[in-house]
C-alpha positions as CSV (number, residue, x, y, z in Angstrom):
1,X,64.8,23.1,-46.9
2,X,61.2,23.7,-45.4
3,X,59.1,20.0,-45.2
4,X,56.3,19.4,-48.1
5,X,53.2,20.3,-47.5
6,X,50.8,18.1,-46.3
7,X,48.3,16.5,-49.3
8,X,45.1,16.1,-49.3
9,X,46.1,11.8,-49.8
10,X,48.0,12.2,-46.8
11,X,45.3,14.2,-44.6
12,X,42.8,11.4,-46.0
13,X,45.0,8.7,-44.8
14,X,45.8,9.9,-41.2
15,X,42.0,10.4,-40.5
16,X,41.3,6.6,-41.9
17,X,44.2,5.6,-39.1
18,X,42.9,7.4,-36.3
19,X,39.4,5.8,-37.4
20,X,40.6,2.7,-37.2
21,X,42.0,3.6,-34.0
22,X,38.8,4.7,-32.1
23,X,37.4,1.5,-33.7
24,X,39.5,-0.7,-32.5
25,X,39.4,1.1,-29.0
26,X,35.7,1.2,-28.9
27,X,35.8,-3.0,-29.5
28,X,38.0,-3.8,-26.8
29,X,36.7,-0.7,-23.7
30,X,33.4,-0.1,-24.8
31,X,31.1,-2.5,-26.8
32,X,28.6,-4.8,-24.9
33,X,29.3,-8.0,-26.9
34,X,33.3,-7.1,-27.3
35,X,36.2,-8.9,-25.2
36,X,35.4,-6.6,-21.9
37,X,31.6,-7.5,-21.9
38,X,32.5,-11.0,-22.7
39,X,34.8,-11.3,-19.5
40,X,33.0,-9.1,-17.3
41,X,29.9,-11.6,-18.1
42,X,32.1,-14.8,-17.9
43,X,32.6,-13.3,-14.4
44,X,29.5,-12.2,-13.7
45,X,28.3,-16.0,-14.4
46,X,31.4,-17.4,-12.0
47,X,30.1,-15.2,-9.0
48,X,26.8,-16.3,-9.0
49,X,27.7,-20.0,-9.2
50,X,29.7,-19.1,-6.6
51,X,27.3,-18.0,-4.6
52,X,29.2,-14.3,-4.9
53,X,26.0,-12.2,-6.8
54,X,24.2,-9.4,-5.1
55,X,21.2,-10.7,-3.6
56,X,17.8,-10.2,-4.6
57,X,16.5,-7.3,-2.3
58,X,13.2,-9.1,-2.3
59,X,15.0,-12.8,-0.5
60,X,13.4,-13.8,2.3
61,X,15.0,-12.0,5.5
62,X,14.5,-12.9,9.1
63,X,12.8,-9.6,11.2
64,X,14.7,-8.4,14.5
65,X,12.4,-10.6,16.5
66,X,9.9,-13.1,16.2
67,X,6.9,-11.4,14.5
68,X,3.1,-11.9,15.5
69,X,2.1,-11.6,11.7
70,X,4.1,-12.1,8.4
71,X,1.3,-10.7,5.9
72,X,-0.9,-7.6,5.7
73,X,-3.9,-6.7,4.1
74,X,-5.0,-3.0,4.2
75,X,-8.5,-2.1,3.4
76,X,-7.9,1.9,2.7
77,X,-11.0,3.9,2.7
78,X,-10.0,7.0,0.7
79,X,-11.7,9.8,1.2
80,X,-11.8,9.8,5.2
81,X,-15.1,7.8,6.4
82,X,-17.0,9.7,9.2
83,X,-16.2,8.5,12.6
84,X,-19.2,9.9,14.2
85,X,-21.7,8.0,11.8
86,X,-20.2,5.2,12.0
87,X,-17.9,4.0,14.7
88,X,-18.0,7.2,17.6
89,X,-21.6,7.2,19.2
90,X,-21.9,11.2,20.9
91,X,-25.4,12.2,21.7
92,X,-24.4,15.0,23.5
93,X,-23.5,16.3,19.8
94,X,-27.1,15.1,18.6
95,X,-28.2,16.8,21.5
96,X,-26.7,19.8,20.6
97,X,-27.5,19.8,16.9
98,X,-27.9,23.2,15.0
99,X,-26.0,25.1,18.0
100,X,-23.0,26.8,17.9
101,X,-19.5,25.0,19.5
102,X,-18.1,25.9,22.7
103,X,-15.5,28.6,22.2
104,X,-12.7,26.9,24.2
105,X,-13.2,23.9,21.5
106,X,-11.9,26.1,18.3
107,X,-9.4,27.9,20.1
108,X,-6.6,27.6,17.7
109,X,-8.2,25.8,15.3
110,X,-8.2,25.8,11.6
111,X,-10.9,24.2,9.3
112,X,-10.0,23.0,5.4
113,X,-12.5,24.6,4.3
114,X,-15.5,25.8,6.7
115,X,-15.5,28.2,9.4
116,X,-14.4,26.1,11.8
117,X,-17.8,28.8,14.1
118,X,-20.0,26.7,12.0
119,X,-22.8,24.8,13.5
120,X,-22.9,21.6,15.3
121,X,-24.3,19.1,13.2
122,X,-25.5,15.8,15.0
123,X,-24.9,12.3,14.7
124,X,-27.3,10.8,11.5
125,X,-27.2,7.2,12.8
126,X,-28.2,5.5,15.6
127,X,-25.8,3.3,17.4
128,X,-26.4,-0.5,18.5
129,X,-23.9,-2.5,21.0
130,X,-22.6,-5.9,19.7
131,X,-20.1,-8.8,20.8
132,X,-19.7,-10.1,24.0
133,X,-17.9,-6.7,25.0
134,X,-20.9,-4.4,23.9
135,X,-18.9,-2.9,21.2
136,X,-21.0,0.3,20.3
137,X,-21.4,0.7,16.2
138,X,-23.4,2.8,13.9
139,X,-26.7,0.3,12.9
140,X,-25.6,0.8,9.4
141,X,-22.3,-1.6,9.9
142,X,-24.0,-5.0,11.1
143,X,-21.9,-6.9,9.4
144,X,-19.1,-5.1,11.1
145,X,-21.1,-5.7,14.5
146,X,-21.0,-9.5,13.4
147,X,-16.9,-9.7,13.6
148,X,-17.0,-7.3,16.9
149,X,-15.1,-9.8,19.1
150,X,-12.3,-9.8,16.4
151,X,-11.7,-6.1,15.6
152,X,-10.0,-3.5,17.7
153,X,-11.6,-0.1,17.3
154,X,-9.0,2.7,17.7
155,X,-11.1,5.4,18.3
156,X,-7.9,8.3,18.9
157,X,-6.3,8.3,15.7
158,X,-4.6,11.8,14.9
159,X,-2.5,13.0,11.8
160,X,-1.1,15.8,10.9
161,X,-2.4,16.8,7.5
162,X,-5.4,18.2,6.4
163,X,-5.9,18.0,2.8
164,X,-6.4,14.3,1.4
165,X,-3.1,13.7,-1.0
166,X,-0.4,14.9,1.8
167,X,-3.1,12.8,4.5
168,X,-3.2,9.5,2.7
169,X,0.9,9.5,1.8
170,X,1.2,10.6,5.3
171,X,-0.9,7.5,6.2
172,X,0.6,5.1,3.9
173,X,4.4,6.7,4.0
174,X,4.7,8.3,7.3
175,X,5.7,11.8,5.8
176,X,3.6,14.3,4.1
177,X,6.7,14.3,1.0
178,X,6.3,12.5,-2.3
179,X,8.7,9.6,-2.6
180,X,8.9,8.3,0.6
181,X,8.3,4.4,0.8
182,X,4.9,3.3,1.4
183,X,4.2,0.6,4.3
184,X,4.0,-2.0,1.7
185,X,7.3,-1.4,0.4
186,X,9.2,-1.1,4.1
187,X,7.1,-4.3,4.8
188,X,8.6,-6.2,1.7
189,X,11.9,-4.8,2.1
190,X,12.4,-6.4,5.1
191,X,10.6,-8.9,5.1
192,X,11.4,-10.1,1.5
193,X,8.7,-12.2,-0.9
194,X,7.6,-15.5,-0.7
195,X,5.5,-16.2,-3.6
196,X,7.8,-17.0,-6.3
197,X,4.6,-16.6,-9.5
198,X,3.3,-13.4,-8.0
199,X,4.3,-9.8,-7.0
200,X,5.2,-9.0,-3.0
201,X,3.0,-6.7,-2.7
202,X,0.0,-6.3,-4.9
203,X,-2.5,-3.2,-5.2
204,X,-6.1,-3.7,-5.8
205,X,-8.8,-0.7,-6.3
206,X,-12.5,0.4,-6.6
207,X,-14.4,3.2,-6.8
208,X,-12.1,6.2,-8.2
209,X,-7.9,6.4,-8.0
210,X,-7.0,8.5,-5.0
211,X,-5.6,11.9,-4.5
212,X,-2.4,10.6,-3.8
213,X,-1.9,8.2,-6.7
214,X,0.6,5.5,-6.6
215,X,3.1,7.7,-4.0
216,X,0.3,5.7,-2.0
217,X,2.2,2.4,-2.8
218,X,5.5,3.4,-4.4
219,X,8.5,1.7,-3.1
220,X,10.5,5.9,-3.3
221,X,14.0,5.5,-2.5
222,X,13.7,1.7,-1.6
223,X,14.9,-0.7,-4.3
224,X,12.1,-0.2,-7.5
225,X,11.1,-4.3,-6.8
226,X,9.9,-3.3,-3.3
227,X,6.7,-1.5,-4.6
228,X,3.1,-2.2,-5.2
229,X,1.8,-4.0,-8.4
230,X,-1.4,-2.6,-9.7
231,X,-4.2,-5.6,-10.5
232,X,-6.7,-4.5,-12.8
233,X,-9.6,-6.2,-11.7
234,X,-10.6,-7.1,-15.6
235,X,-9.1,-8.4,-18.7
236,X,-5.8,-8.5,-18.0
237,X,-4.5,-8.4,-14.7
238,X,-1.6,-6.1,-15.7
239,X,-1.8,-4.7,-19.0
240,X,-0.7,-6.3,-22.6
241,X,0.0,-9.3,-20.1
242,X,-1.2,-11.5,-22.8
243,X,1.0,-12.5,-25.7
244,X,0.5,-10.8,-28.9
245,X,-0.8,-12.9,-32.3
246,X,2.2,-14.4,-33.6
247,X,4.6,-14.7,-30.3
248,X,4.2,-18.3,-28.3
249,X,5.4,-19.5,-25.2
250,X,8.6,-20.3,-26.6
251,X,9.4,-17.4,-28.5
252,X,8.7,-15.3,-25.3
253,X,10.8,-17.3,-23.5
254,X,13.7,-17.1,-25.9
255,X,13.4,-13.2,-26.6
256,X,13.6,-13.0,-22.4
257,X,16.8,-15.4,-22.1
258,X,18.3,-13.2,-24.7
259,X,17.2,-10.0,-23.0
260,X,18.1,-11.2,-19.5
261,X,21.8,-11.7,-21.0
262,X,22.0,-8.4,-22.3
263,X,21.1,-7.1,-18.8
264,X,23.0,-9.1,-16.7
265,X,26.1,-8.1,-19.1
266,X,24.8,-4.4,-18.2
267,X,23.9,-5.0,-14.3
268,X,28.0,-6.6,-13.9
269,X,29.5,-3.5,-15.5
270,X,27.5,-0.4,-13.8
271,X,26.2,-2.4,-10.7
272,X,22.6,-0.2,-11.2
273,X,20.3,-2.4,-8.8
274,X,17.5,-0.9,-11.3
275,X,18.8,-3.1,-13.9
276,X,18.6,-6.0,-11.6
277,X,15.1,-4.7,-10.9
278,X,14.1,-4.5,-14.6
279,X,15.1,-8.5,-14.9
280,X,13.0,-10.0,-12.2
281,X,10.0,-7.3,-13.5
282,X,10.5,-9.1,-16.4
283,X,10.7,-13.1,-15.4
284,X,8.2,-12.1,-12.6
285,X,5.9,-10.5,-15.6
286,X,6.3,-14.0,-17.5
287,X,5.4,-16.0,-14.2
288,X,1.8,-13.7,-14.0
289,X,0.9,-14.9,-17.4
290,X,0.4,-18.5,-16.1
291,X,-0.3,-17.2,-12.4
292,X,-3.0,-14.5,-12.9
293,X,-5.7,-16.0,-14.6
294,X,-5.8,-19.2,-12.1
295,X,-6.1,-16.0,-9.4
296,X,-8.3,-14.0,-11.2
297,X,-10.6,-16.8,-12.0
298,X,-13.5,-17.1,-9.4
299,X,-15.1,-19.9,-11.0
300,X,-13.5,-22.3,-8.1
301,X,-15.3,-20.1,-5.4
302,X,-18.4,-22.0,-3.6
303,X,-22.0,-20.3,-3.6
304,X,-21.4,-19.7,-0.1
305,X,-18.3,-18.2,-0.2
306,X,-19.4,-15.5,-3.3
307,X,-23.1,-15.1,-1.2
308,X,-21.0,-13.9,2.0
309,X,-19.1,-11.6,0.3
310,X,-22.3,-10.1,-1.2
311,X,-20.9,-11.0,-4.6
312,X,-24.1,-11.8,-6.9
313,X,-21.8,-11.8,-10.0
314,X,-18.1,-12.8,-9.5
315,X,-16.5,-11.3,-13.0
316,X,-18.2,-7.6,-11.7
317,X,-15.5,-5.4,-10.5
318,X,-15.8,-3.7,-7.0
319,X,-14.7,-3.5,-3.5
320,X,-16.0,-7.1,-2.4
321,X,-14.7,-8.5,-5.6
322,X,-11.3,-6.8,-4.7
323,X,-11.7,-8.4,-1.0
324,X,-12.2,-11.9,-2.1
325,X,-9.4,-11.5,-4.5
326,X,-6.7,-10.1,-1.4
327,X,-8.0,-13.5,0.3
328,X,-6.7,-15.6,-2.6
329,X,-3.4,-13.3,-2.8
330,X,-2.6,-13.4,0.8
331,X,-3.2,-17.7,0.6
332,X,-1.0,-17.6,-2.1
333,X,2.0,-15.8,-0.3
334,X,1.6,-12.6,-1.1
335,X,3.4,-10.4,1.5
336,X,1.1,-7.1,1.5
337,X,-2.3,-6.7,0.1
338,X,-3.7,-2.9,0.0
339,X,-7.4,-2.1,-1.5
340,X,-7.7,1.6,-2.3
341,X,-12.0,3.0,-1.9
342,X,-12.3,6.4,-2.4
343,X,-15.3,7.0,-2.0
344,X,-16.1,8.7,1.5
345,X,-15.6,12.5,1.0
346,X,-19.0,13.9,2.5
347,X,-19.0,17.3,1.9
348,X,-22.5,17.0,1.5
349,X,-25.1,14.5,1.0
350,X,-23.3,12.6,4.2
351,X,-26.6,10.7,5.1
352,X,-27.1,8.8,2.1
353,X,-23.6,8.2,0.7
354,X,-22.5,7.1,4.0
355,X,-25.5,4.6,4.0
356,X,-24.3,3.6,0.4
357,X,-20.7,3.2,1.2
358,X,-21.3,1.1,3.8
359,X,-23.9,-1.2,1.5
360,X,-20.8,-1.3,-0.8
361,X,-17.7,-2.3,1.3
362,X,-19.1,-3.5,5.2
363,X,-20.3,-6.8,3.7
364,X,-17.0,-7.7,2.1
365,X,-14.8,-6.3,4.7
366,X,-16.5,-8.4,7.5
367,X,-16.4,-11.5,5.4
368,X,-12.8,-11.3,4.7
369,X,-12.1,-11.4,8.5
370,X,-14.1,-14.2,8.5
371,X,-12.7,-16.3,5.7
372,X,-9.1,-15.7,6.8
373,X,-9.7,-16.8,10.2
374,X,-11.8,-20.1,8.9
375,X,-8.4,-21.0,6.5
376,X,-6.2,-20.2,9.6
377,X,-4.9,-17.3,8.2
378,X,-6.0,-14.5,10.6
379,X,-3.5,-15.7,13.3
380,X,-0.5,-14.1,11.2
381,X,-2.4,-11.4,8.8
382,X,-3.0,-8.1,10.4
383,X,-6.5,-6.6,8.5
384,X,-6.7,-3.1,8.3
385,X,-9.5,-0.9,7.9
386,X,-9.2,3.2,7.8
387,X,-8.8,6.7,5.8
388,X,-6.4,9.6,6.0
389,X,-8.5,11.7,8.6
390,X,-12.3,11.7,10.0
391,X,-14.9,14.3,9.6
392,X,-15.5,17.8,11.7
393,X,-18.6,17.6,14.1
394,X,-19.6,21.2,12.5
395,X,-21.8,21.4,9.4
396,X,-20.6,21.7,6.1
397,X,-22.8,22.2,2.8
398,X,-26.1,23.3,3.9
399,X,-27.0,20.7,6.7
400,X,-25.4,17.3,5.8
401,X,-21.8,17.5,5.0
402,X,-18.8,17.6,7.5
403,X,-15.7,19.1,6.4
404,X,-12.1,17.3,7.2
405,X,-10.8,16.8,10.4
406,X,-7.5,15.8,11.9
407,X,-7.4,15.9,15.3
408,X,-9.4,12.7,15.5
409,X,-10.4,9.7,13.7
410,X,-11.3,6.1,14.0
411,X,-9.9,2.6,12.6
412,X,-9.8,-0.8,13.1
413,X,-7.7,-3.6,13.3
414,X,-8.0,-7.5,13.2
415,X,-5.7,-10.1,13.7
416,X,-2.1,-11.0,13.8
417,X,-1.4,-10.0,17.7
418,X,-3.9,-7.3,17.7
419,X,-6.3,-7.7,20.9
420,X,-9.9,-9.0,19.6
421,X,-12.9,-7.4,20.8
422,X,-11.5,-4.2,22.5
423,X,-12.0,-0.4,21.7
424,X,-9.2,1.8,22.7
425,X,-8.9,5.5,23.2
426,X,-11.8,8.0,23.3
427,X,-12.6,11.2,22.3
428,X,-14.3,14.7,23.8
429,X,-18.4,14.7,23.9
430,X,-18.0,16.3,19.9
431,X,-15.6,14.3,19.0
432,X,-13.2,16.6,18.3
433,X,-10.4,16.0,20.4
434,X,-8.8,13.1,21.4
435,X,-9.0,12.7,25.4
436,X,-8.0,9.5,26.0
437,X,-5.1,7.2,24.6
438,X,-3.6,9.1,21.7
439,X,-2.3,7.4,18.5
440,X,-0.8,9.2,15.9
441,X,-0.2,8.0,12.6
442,X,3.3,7.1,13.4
443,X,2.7,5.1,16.5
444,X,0.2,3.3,14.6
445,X,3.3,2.5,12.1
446,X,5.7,1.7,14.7
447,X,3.2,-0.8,16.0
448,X,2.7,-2.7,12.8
449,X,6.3,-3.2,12.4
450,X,6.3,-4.4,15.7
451,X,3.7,-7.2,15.0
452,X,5.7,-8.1,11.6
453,X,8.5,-8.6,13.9
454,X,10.7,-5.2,13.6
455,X,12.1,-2.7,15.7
456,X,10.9,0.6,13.7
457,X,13.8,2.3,14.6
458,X,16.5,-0.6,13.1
459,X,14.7,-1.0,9.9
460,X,16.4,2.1,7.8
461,X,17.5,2.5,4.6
462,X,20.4,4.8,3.7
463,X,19.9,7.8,1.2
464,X,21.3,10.7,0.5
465,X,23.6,10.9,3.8
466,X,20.8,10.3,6.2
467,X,19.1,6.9,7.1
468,X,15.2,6.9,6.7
469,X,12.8,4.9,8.6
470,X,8.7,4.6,7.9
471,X,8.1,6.3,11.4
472,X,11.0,9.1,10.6
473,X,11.9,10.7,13.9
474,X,8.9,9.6,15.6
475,X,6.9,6.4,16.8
476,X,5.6,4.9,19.9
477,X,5.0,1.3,20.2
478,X,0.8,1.1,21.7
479,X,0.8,-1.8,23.8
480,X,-2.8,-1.2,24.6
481,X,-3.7,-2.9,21.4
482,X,-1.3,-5.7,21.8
483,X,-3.1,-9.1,22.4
């Protein structure tokens, strides 16, 4: 006799079976508060008591050697100042004004935008000689002139980009690529971070954003708690930083316990390190609430100390209110301080925003050399002050604007092993080329991680089969500006 067939009870009843199958199944493997995510978080708890837990990628690690500096602060001038007004005296170029360049000089070159066969354009500033060494500098940077026997002027700077996103990630990366790490990031990844109440490595600007946006401070393929913090210089330091009506201190502080669980229970069963990253953003996000106010605040700053800075009202936001605020970051223990000023593309109308530029940022710059070294700071913070490329000695909109230029550029550096009062490298009569002393952007790198106490070659970081380094392929330490 052929079996009944099936009824629609029965079919009812078999799917309410397997239902409670997939249930039961889904309790025990897969829900975040069953028996698995309890044990795996009971576990979780037992390793870190015993001392078993991944470590936090921002713990305090010794370098390969022992370091001249152990903090940075890095005045970026976005936009790419012009050496030749204001750190490259060549009168044979103001000599030479309105002339065409010598042949041999463009030979294989190649402009951004100009004809590279455009005419000469001559220096707009005249040049004065200050500090004991006769440092030479454009009479529009006194207050640079006044720090001269601290600074070393690197007057060979070369890169290889020409545009001013790939230039300033170049500068601040290494490579030309988005998502590389940024200096900051390298820096804090080996390094680790000491101040337990604020970020590593915090990111002030002024002026306008740059062209390479935050791939200028990103942490790229490093772990996400190794990049730069944006500080809004008003209101809130970090936005919706403040409670909201209705949530106090305790509340908070319960909802983030709670959340922190949930996490951890998450972080123990995938092992994402951007979980991991996500809890400390968080605790490190309830730390700034107490943290960044007491920074922000000026209102414990002396007369003095606001009048050097050229600060006549210390709530205005702006380059010298950004410098005085890196000051109180770095004497807080924060690892890596980077201003971003863009501000200093001269295409045109070179003489008068170069003179402005410089009555915005030369004041501050000069005074936060001098504050760090009076609080015993400059000994072990390396100060520096540059942009992604300088400026062509040929004319460029009409007959005061200078197009960019790669082959050479100017910056300086101040303390932490750096040698004080000393220019190094030079360039050709135009300023075009670099005759003396080159320094590319990666020896520049490799050099800085030498001074925070790193071979740039051992500090790597494997990803995607290949380990990565700030300098890449490339790098060569410059002893010439070694103290």
């Amino acid at each position: 006799m052929a079996p009944a067939a099936p009824t629609a009870a029965h079919d009812r009843a078999l799917l309410e079976a397997r239902a409670r199958l997939l249930s039961r199944r889904w309790f025990f493997g897969e829900c975040g508060v069953g028996l698995a995510g309890i044990a795996a978080g009971t576990l979780a708890s037992r390793e870190a008591a015993a001392g078993l837990a991944k470590p936090s990628p921002l713990a305090v690690k010794p370098p390969h050697h022992a370091p001249r500096a152990k903090r940075v602060v890095y005045l970026f001038q976005a936009g790419a100042p012009s050496h030749l007004e204001l750190f490259d005296p060549k009168p044979e170029l103001t000599k030479r004004d309105g002339t065409l360049p010598p042949a041999e000089l463009l030979r294989g070159y190649r402009a951004a935008f100009i004809n590279p066969n455009s005419a000469l354009l001559g220096v707009k500033f005249a040049f004065q000689r200050y500090g004991t060494a006769g440092m030479e500098l454009s009479e529009t940077l006194p207050h640079i002139g006044g720090i001269a026997d601290d600074i070393c002027l690197i007057r060979s700077m070369q890169t290889d980009a020409v545009n001013h996103a790939p230039a300033q990630i170049m500068m601040n990366t290494g490579s030309q690529q988005f998502g590389r790490p940024s200096f900051g990031a390298w820096t804090l990844y080996g390094l680790g971070r000491e101040a337990e109440d604020l970020p590593g490595f915090v990111v002030l600007t002024s002026a306008k954003g740059t062209s390479g946006g935050a791939s200028n401070y990103g942490a790229g393929f490093l772990p996400t708690a190794c990049g730069g913090i944006p500080l809004r210089s008003s209101g809130d330091a970090v936005l919706y930083l403040s409670n909201p009506r209705g949530v106090d201190r305790a509340a908070q502080r319960a909802s983030l316990d709670t959340l922190a669980r949930l996490n951890g229970l998450a972080e123990s069963r995938f092992g994402d390190p951007e979980t991991a990253a996500r809890i400390q953003a968080y605790e490190l996000a309830y730390k700034l609430q107490s943290s960044a106010p007491d920074l922000m605040n000026l209102a414990s700053e002396s007369p003095q100390t606001l009048a050097r800075y050229g600060l006549t009202d210390p709530n205005q936001p702006g380059y010298a209110r950004n410098c005085l605020l890196a000051r109180r970051l770095l004497e807080r223990g924060v690892r890596f301080v980077q201003l971003f000023h863009e501000a200093w593309d001269q295409h045109g109308n070179l003489t008068a925003a170069v003179k402005q530029n410089c009555v915005d940022t030369q004041q501050a710059s000069a005074a936060l050399v001098i504050d760090l070294k009076e609080r015993g700071l400059l000994d072990d913070t390396i100060v520096i002050w540059g942009g992604e490329f300088g400026r062509t000695p040929m004319v460029q909109g009409g007959n005061d604007g200078r197009d960019h230029h790669n082959r050479a550029f100017t910056m300086w550096l101040a303390g932490g092993g750096i040698k004080p009062g000393h220019v190094h490298g030079r360039t050709d009569d135009f300023g075009f080329n670099v005759v003396e002393n080159p320094v590319h952007v990666h020896d520049l790198n490799a050099t800085l991680l030498h001074l925070l106490g790193f071979d740039h070659t051992r500090l790597t970081y494997r990803f995607q089969g290949r380990d990565y380094r700030l300098t890449d392929v490339h790098g060569t330490l410059v002893d010439g500006i070694l103290a």
